[in-house]
N, C-alpha and C positions, 0 to 999 in steps of 0.2 A: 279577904284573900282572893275569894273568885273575883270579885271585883279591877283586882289591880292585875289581874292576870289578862283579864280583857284591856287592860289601859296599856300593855306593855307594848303588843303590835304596833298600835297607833304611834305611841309615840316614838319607837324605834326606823319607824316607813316601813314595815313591813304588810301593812294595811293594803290592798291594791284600792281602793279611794282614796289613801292621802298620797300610793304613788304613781297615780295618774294625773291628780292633782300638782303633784309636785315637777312631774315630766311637761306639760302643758308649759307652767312657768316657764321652766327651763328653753324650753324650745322656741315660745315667745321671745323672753330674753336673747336668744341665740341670734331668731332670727331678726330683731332690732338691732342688733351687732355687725349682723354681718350684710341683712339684705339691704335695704335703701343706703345708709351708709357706706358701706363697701363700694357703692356704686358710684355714690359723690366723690370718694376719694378715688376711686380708678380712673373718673373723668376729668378730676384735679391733676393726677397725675400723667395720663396717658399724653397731653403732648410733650413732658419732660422726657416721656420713656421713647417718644419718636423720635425727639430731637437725639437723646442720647444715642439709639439705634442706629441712626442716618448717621451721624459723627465718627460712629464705630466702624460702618461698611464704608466708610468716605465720602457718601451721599451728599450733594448740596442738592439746594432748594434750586428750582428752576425761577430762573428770575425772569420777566419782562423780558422782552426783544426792544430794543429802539427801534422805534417808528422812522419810516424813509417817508422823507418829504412829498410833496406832492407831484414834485418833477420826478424827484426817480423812481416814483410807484408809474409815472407815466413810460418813462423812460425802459422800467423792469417789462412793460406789459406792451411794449411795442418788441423789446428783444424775444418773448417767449409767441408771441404770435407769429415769427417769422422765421424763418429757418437760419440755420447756422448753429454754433454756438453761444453761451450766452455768459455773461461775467457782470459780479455785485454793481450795480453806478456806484457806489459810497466806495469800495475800497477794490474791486476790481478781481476779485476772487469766484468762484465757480459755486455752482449753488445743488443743494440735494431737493431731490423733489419725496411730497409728499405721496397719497394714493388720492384719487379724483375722488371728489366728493359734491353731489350735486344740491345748489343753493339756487333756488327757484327755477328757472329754467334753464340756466346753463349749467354746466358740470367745472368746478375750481378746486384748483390743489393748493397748499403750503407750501411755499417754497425758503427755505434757508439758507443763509449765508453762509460757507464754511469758513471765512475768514473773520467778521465781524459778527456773526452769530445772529444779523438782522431779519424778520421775517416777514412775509405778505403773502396774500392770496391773488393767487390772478387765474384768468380761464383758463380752460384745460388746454394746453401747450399745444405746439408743436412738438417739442424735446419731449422723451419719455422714460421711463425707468425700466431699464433692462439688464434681466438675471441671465450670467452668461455661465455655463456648464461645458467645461470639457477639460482634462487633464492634459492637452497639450499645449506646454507652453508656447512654442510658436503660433500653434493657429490660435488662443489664447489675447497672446499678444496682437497680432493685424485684425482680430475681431474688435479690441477694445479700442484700437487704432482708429479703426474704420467707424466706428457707432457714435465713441465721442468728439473726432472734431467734425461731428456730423451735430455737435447741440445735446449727446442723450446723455443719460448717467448712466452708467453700467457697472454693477456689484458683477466682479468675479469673482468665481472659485472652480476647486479643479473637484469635490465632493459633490455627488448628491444629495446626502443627509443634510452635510451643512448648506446646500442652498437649501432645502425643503424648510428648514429653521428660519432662515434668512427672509424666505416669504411669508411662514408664519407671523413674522414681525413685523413688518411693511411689504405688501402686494406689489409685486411688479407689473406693470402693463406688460413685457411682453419677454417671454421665456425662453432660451434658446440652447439646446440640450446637445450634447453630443451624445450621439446614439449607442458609441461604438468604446465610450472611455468616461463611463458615468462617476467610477469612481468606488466607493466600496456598498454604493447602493447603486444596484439595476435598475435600467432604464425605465423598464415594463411597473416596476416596484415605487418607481418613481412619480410616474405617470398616471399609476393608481392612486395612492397615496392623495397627490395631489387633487385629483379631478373628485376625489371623494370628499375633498374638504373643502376647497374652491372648486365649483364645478365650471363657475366662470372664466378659469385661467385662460389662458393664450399662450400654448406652447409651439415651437416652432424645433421640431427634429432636424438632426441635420448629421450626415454621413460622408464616408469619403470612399465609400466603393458601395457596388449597389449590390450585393449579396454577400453574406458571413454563417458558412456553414451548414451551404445549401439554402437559405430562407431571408428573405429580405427586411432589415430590420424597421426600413421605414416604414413598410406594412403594417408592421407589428403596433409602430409608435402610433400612427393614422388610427388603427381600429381601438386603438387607446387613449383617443379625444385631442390627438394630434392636430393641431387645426393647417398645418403647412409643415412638409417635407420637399429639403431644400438639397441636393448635390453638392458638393466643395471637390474644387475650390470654385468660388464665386466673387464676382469682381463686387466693389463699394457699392456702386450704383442699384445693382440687384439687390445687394441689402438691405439696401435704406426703403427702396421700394418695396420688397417685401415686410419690412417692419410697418412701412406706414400702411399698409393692404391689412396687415394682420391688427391692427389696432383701431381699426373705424369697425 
């Protein structure tokens, strides 16, 4: 009788040696199950679950650029080394520029086709990429007038939140802010923001009266990493020069 009283533990698992024993198994087991396994099958499946993902947000794949022949890589890199404007040789459409990026000793951008989607590298241009800031359509309008059939590319907006996004994205060479109509971010907020995250930028202030409530804002813009404070209105020719001044 004492005897089978002691055999009942054991064989019930109430034993703590046979259910440590038995938790071990388990856990082993478990982990056969779920660890190295688990892993094969999530890497079996993980490009089904991209593909499906990407299909879902509308996403395609980035394909290949066609390659431009030998004459219009020649043809592309004699337009961006000279001034003017500049247009695809394959289909004659107007091209977005990358941020410079330096490949031995010169500095070379990407530049894309917006019509044919073609792409090349060629040295860092003449034509640049310019973030224009100010809420007035009119002056808005004769700035993007004046910059691009001058050769640049110029992302407008009338926000400064969304240009600060804007450059997050792709860096512009060269920034040109209205001081006085930033938009529902301040200039000052602007300029911080900026210089704290690219310290490198190149902003260019620019007002249409030279005091606002008692205190000059270009001041203000200058001692906040302003590299050039410009008066308006200003003719073409001053702009283009001070762009190309501010970007060497």
């Amino acid at each position: 009788m004492w005897e089978r009283r002691l055999q009942l533990p054991r064989r019930s698992g109430r034993d703590p040696r046979t259910r440590e024993r038995r938790s071990a198994t388990l856990l082993v087991t478990w982990e056969h199950r779920t660890g190295q396994d688990r892993r094969r099958a999530e890497r079996r499946t993980s490009p089904d679950r991209r593909t499906v993902s990407a299909r879902r947000h509308g996403r395609r794949r980035r394909e290949t650029p066609t390659p431009y022949t030998v004459e219009e890589i020649a043809n592309l890199r004699a337009q961006f080394t000279a001034p003017g404007p500049t247009s695809c040789p394959a289909c004659g459409s107007r091209f977005t520029l990358g941020p410079g990026r330096r490949r031995g000793a010169e500095i070379a951008r990407r530049v894309v086709c917006l019509g044919c989607g073609r792409a090349a590298l060629v040295p860092n241009s003449l034509s640049a990429r310019i973030l224009l800031i100010t809420q007035h359509d009119g002056l808005r309008d004769a700035l993007y007038t004046m910059l691009t059939t001058a050769g640049h590319e110029v992302v407008e907006t009338a926000d400064a939140g969304v240009a600060l996004s804007a450059y997050q994205s792709v860096p512009a060479d060269v920034v040109i802010l209205d001081v006085l109509s930033p938009g529902r971010m301040a200039a000052p907020d602007f300029l911080r923001q900026l210089r704290r995250t690219y310290p490198d930028a190149r902003v260019v202030t620019m007002a249409g009266r030279p005091s606002y409530r008692g205190t000059d804002p270009l001041a203000i813009a200058q001692g906040l990493g302003s590299v050039r404070a410009i008066r308006m209105p200003l003719s073409r020719d001053d702009l283009l020069q001070i762009v190309d001044d501010v970007r060497r």
